[in-house]
N, C-alpha and C positions, 0 to 999 in steps of 0.2 A: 493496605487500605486505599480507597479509590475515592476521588470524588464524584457523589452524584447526582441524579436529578432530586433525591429528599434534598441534598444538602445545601442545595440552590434554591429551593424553599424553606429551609429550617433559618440559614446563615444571612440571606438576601439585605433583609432589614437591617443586624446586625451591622455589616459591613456598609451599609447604607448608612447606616448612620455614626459610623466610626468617619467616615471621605465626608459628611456633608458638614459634621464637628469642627474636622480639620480642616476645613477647604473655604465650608463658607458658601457652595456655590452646588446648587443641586445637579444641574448638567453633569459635571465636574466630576459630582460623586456616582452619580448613576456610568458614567463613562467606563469610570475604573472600577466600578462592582462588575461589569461585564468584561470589562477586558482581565480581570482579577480568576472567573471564573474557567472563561477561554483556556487562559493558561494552567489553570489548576486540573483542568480534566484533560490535557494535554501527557500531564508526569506521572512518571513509572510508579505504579500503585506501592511499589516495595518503599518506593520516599518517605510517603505520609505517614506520620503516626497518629495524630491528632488534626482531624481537619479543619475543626476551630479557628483550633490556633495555627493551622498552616495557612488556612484561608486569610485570619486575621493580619498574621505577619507580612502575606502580599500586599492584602489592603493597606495595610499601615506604611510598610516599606516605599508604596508607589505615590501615596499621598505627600510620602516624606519630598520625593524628588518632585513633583511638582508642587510642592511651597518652596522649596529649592531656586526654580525655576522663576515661580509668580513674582519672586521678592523683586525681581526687574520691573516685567508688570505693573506690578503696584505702586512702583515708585512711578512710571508713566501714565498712572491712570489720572483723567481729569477730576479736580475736583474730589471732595472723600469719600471711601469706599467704605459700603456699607455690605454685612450678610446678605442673600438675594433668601427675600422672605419666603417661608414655607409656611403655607395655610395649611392648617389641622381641623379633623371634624371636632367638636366637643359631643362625644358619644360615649355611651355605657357599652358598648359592640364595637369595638375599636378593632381593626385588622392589625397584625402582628406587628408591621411598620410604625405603626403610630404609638404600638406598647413600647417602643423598644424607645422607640423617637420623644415619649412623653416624659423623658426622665430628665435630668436636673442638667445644666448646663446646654442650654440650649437657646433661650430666648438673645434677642440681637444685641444686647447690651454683652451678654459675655460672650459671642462673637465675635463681635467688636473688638472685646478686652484680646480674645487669644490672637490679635495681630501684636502686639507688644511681645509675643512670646516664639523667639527661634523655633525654626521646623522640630527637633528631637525635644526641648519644652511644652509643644505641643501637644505631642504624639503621648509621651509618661504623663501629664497631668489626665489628658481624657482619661486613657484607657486605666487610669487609677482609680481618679475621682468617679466617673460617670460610666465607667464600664466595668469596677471591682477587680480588675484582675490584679494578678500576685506580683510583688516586683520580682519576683524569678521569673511568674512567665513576662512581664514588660522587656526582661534585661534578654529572653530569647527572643521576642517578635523584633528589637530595633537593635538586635545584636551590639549591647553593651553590658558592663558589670554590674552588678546590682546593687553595689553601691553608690558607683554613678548614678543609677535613676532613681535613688532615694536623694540625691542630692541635687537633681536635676529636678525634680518634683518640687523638692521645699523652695526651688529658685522661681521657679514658674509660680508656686502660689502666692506667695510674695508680692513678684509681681501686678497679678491682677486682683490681690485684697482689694483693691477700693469697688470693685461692682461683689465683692460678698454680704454686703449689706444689702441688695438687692431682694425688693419686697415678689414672693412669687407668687404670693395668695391670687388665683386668679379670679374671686369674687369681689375680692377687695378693689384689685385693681381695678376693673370692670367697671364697679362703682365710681371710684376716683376720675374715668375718661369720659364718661357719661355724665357728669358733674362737669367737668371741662368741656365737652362739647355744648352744654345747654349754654353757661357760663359765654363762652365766647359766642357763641350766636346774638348771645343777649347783648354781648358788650358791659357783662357783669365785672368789672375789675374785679373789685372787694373779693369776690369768689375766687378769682384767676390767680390772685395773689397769694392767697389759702391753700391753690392748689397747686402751683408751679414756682421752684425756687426762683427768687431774684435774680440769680448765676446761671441757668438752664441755658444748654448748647442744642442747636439743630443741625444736627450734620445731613444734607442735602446732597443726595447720591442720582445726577444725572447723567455720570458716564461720562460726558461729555457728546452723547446723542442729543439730549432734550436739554433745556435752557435749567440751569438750576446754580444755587450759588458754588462758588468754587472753591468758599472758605466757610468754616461753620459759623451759623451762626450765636454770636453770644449777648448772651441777658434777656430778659425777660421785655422790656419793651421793644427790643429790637428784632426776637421770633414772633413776634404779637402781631408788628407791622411787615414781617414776610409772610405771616400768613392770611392778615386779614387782605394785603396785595393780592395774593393768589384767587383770596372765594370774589375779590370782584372783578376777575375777568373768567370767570368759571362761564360756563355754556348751559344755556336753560335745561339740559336734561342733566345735570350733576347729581349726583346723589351717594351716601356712602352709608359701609353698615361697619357695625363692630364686629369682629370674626377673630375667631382664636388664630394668631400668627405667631408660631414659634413658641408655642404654648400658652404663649400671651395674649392680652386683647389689644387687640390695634384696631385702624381705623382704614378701611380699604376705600377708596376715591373711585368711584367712575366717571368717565367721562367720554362722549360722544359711544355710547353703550360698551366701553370695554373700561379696564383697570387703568387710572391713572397713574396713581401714588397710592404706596401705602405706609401711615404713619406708623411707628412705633415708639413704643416709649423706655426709659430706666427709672423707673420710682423707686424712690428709698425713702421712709421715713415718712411716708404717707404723702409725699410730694414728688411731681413729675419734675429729675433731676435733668436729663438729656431725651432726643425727641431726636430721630433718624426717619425721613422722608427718603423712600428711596423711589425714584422715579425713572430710572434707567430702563428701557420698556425689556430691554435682554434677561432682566431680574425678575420681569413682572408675568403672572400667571396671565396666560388669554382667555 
């Protein structure tokens, strides 16, 4: 069995969004879906038996070594690191990217959460949870036993329990940003406070390109006045829309006619828990 040109169409999405799961970082993942494929229509057609799962285990294997890699990285990067947001259309006609890409685990909060979790924690939670495969085939794509990735899995979920309460309804939440944005234009407390925990963190992602805080910020008066800072030295053409990001509704900023920032949020429990601005222009769609 050969790899081919169907299966660079069929598989694309898939492996795209197995690298952008794991990584975090769309370049990143579109990078290694092509370099993934290069080398799969390279090997002697008698190797493959399943191109799936051959294709899968490149993808996953090459992801593995660069979180391997990042965890330097990441320790040097300025300031905290957020997912670098992916806008999605909200369509009934969805191209097969965004079927694939519209499933569970995906919004920036559990993102966020899979940096708490080693490269091989990683890899067995996605392709479990969010991609259904067997722990046989897990224990073949990351080449270990399969009882290790039953136990490797229960260790990773563990882990990131605290964003499983995470509300996904995307009309609900919708509702909820849209009440906060009117709410803070207005300088409605009473509301603000109804709608955003007391305890809520802003993690502020500028890379250390663009001016942004270095540590998150926490509690509710203290994100209130970093952001009412920001809308008053905004530029007379600012304006922003709500768009589905990362499945979710966020709030995309322009400014001086292109993307600022864009907010997202973690609601639980019908309250905006943590709020990630990420303004790193290297993240940001042009």
């Amino acid at each position: 069995m050969q790899i081919s040109n169907e299966d660079y169409q069929q598989f694309k999405p898939l492996l795209f969004s197995i690298g952008y799961r794991m990584l975090g970082s769309i370049v990143e993942a579109e990078d290694i879906v092509q370099e993934t494929f290069l080398k799969a229509y390279q090997i002697n057609e008698q190797k493959i038996d399943n191109n799936k799962a051959y294709l899968c285990k490149m993808m996953t294997n090459r992801c593995l070594d660069v979180l391997r890699s990042a965890r330097y990285r990441r320790e040097h990067y300025v300031g905290p690191w957020n997912p670098e947001p992916l806008l999605l259309e909200k369509s009934s006609d969805l191209d097969p990217s965004e079927v694939v890409l519209q499933k569970e685990g995906l919004s920036i909060a559990y993102l966020r959460m899979m940096e708490h979790l080693v490269p091989d924690e990683r890899a067995v939670l996605l392709l479990r949870e969010v991609f259904d495969f067997s722990y046989l085939e897990i224990a073949n794509i990351i080449e270990k036993k399969e009882e290790n990735c039953r136990k490797i899995f229960s260790r990773a979920k563990q882990k990131i329990s605290r964003v499983e309460g995470e509300s996904l309804n995307y009309e609900i939440n919708e509702s909820i940003i849209n009440r906060f944005i009117q709410a803070f234009q207005t300088q409605n407390r009473d509301t603000l406070l109804e709608l955003i925990s007391e305890n809520v963190i802003l993690y502020s992602d500028g890379g250390g390109i663009v001016k942004a805080a270095i540590r998150p910020i926490v509690s509710l008066s203290n994100v209130l006045a970093l952001l009412y800072g920001i809308i008053k030295k905004v530029p007379e053409d600012f304006y922003f829309e709500v768009k589905n990001v990362n499945g979710q509704p966020a709030v995309v900023i322009y400014m001086n006619g292109t993307v600022h920032s864009i907010l997202s949020f973690y609601i639980c429990n019908v309250k905006i828990n943590e709020m990630y601005m990420t303004m790193n222009p290297e993240k940001l769609p042009i």
